[in-house]
C-alpha positions, -999 to 999 in steps of 0.1 A, spaced: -115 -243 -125 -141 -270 -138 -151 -293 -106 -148 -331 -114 -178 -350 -107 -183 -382 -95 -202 -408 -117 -232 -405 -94 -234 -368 -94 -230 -370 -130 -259 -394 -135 -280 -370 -109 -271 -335 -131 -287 -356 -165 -316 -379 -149 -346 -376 -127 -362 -407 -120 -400 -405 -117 -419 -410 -87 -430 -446 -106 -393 -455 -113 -379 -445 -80 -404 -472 -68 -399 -503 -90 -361 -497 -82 -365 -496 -47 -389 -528 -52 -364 -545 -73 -339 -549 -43 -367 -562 -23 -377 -588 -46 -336 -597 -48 -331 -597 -12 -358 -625 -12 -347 -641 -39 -308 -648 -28 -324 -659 9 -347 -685 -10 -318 -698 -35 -291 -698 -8 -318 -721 13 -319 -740 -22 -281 -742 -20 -285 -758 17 -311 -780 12 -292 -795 -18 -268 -806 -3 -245 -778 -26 -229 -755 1 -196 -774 -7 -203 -772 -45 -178 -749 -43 -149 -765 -20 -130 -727 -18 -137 -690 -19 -136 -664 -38 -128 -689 -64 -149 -719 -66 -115 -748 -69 -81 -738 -60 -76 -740 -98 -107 -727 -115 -124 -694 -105 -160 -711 -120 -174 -742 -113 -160 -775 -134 -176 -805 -145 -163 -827 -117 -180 -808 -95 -215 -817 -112 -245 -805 -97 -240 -796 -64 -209 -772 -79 -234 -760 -102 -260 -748 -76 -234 -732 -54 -220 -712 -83 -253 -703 -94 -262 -693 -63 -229 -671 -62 -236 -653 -94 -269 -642 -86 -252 -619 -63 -242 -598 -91 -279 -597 -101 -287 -585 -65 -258 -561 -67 -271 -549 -99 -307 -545 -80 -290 -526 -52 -270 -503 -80 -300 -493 -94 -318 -484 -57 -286 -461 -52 -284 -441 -87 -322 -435 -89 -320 -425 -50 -294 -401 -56 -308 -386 -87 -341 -375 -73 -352 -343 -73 -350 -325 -48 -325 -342 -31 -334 -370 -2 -301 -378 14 -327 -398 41 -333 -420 16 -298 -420 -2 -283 -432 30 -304 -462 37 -298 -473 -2 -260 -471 4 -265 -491 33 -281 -519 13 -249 -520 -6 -225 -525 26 -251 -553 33 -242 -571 2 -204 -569 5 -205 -580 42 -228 -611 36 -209 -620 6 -174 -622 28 -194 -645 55 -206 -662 31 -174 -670 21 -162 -678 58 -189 -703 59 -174 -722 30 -140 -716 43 -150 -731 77 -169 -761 59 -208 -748 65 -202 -740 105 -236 -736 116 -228 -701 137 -214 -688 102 -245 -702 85 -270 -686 108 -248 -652 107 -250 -653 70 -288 -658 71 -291 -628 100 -277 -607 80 -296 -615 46 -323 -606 67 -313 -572 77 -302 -564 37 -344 -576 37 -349 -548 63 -329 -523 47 -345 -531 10 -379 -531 25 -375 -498 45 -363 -479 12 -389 -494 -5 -417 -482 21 -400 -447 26 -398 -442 -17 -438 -433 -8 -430 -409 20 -420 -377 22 -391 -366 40 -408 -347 69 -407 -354 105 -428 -382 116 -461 -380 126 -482 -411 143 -515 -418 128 -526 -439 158 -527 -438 194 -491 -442 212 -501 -473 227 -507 -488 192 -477 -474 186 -457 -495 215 -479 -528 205 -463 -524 167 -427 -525 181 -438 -551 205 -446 -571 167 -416 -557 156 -389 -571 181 -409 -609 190 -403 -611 150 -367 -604 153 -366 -629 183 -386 -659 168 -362 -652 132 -334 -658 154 -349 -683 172 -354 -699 137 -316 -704 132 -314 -728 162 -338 -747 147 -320 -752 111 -287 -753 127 -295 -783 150 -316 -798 128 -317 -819 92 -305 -805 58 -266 -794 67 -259 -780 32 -235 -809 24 -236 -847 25 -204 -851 43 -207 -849 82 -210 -814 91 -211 -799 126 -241 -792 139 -249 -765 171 -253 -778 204 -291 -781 207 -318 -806 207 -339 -803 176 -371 -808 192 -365 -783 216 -355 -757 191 -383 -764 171 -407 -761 204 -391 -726 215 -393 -714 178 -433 -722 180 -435 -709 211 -425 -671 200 -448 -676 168 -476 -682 190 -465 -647 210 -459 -630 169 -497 -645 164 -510 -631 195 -495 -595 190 -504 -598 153 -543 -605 161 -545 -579 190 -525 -551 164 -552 -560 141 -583 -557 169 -571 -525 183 -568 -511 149 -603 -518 146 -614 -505 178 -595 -469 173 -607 -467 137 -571 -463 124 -566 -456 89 -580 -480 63 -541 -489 51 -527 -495 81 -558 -519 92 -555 -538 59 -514 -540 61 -525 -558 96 -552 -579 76 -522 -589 49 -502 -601 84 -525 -625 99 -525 -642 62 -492 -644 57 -489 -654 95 -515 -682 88 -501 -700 58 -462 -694 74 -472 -711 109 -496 -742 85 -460 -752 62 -441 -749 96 -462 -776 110 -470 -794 87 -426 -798 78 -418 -806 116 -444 -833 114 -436 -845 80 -397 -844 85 -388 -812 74 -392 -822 37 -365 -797 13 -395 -785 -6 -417 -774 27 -387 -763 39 -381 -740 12 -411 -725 11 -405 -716 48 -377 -698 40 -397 -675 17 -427 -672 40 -400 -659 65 -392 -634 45 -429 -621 31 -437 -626 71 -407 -597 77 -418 -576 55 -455 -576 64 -446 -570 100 -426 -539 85 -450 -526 68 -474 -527 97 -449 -510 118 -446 -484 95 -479 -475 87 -484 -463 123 -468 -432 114 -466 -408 84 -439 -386 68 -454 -355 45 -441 -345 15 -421 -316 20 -427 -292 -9 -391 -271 -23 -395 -237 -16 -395 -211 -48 -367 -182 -45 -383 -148 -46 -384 -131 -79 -367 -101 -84 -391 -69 -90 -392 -59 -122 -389 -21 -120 -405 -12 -153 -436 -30 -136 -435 -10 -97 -459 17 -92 -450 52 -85 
């Protein structure tokens, strides 16, 4: 009896990826997982979320966007079919996963994951259009772009691990001030969403609900927990210093401040220049290169070793044994 394969399996028997390749596919997601954050703020700060006036299709009558639509139709349908590129991204991170040698079902897993990511964004995202841009739906579909970010970036980081147990390359304390980074980022991210949902740029021209919160405030509590990610960020980079950690990890901390430095400069300089689309924009992405930086920090506190396949024993060769 001949066992059926599944197309993955199939693909695994007839292709190792290389070391190199296993990388630039777990890189490609990344870069996609930015990429449809940034264009879906483009969609917003068009004015296009309604480009679209229906989902899955884009008119009751017409599964792709139609001339009368004009721009704004355009953008949102653009935005829609870049999905597939990021699907296609994600595809890739999951065949050259599985079809590494020796098997990492670690690593597997968290690619799969990436692809449950896409499907569930992609059916709030179509809520949101459904429920004409509600601003909860809006900041749930930006929440969890961010953990597809996550996911991508943690596959990414973990294609140059081994798959051995964990072991920390600086002291515990360090240790506790990296998650300390870790979960005032997820906090001021959040906090983030109050600020667009109360604020300017609604995705669509028509009068869309907006959440329940003074803009200023919003914008005043999201500064305030980018002061406390700036704080933790500069102490994680002096106590680095101080217990001569390795030379990676202190320069992923280095990268952070940058990023950190040029994110909390646009976000300024938009609230005082009111929020203009193109600042605005290039918050969005500096959210995202802020996320993974914190990430990579996190991570390089601790190590995973290679963990070598062991070689069966050979059989003795009588005609070779000694009397």
């Amino acid at each position: 009896m001949v066992a059926v394969l599944n197309p993955l399996a199939y693909i695994a028997q007839r292709w190792t990826p290389s070391p190199r390749v296993l990388r630039r596919a777990a890189l490609t997601a990344v870069v996609m997982s930015v990429l449809i954050v940034v264009t879906g703020g483009a969609v917003r700060l068009t004015g296009s979320g309604l480009g679209c006036d229906t989902w899955p299709k884009c008119t009751d009558d017409s599964l792709i966007a139609t001339p009368e639509q004009g721009l704004h139709g355009a953008i949102e349908f653009g935005n829609r079919m870049l999905t597939y590129v990021l699907c296609a991204a994600v595809g890739w991170a999951i065949i050259a996963a599985r079809s590494v040698k020796p098997r990492r079902p670690g690593l597997t897993r968290l690619a799969w994951s990436q692809f449950w990511l896409v499907m569930g964004n992609g059916v709030i995202g179509g809520v949101t259009v459904l429920t004409d841009l509600n601003p909860w739906t809006v900041a749930g579909h930006f929440l969890l772009a961010s953990a597809l970010l996550t996911v991508t970036t943690l596959t990414w980081l973990r294609t140059h691990e081994g798959d051995g147990a964990p072991r920390p390359r600086v002291p515990r304390p360090v240790r506790k001030l990296a998650w300390a980074l870790v979960i005032s980022s997820v906090i001021l991210i959040a906090a983030g969403t109050t600020v667009t949902g109360s604020g300017r740029h609604a995705g669509d021209s028509s009068d869309v609900p907006r959440m329940p919160f003074d803009y200023v405030t919003a914008a005043h509590v999201h500064a305030v927990f980018a002061w406390v990610v700036c704080a933790l960020a500069v102490a994680m980079w002096l106590v680095l210093r101080v217990v001569d950690a390795p030379a990676d990890t202190r320069a992923r901390a280095r990268d952070l401040l940058l990023v950190l430095l040029a994110q909390g400069a646009v976000g300024y300089v938009q609230f005082f220049t009111d929020t203009p689309e193109v600042l605005v924009g290039v918050h969005m992405l500096g959210s995202c290169l802020v996320w993974i930086a914190v990430l990579r920090v996190a991570l390089s506190t601790r190590e995973r070793p290679h963990t070598t396949a062991r070689i069966p024993a050979q059989p003795t060769d009588p005609a070779l044994s000694t009397v």
